[in-house]
Every structure is written in structure tokens, then in C-alpha cells.
C-alpha positions as CSV (number, residue, x, y, z in Angstrom):
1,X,-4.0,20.2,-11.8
2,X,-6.0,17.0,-12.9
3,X,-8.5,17.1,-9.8
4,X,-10.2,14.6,-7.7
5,X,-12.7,14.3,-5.7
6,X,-13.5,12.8,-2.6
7,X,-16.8,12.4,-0.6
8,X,-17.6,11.5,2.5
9,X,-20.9,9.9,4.2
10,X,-20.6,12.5,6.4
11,X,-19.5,16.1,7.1
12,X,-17.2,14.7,10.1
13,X,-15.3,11.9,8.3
14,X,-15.0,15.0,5.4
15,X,-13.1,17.3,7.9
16,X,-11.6,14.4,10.1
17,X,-9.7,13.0,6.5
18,X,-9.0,16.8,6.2
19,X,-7.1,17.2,9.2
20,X,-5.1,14.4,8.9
21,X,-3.7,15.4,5.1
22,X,-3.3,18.5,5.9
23,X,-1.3,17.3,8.6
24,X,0.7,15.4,6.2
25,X,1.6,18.0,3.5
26,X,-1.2,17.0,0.8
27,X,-2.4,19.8,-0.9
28,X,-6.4,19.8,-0.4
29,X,-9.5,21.7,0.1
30,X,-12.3,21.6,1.2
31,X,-15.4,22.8,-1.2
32,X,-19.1,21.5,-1.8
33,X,-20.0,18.6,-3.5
34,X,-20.2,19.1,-7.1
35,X,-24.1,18.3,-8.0
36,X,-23.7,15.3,-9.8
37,X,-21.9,13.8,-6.4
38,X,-24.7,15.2,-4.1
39,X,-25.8,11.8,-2.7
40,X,-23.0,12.3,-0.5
41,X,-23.3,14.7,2.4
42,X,-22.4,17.9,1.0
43,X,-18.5,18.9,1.5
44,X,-15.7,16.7,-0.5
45,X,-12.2,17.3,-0.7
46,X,-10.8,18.2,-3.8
47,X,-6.6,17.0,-4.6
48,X,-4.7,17.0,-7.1
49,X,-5.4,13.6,-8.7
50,X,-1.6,12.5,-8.5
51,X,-2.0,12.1,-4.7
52,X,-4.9,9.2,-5.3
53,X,-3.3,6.7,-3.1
54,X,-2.2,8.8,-0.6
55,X,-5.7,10.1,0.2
56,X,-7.1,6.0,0.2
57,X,-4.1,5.0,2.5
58,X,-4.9,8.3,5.4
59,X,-9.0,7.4,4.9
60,X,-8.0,3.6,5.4
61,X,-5.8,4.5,8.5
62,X,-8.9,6.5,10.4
63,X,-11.5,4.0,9.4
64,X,-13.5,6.2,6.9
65,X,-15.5,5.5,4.0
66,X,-14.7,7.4,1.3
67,X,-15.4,7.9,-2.6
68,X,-13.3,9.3,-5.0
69,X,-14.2,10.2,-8.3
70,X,-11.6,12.1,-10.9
71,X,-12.4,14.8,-13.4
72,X,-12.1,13.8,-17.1
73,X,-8.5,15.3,-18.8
């Protein structure tokens, strides 16, 4: 899996974003930020980089500012 990550200005946007793709059959997690994202708030969600525009349309739906970064191949 090519990962992604995406992070949240705050821990209840993180888990409200959660929620709602989980809800909707995207394969997630929850984990903490990796340390060269830490100017976020702490958790991100890490997906499988494939589902990219899935993630952007569910964070655009509830309103929530997100970042998403993707690992290097």
C-alpha cells in the first residue's frame, strides 16, 4: 500500500473525518502524526493513497480542513 497521510488542525476534525470514512468503506487508521507533520495536532489518518480524492470529497462535505501529504514510492 502506497500510504497517505492526512492531518487535521484538530484532534476532533481527525476523528469526525474518521467516522465518516469508516462509515463509507475506506480503509483507514488512525495513528500519530509522523514527526516531520507534527505542526498539526497530533493524530492523522493514514489510507491507502489510491483513495486521495475520496478522503478530500468526505473532509469537503463536513467542512474540515485537512492536509494530506503522501509517502515517496
Amino acid at each position: 500500500m502506497c500510504k497517505a497521510y492526512a492531518v487535521f488542525e484538530n484532534a476532533t476534525d481527525g476523528m469526525n473525518l474518521h467516522k465518516k470514512l469508516k462509515a463509507s468503506g475506506i480503509k483507514e487508521a488512525i495513528c500519530p502524526s509522523p514527526r516531520h507533520l507534527s505542526k498539526c495536532c497530533g493524530i492523522s489518518l493514514v489510507f491507502d493513497k489510491k483513495d486521495r480524492s475520496s478522503v478530500e470529497a468526505s473532509a469537503r462535505k463536513l467542512d474540515i480542513k485537512t492536509e494530506i501529504y503522501e509517502e515517496a514510492e
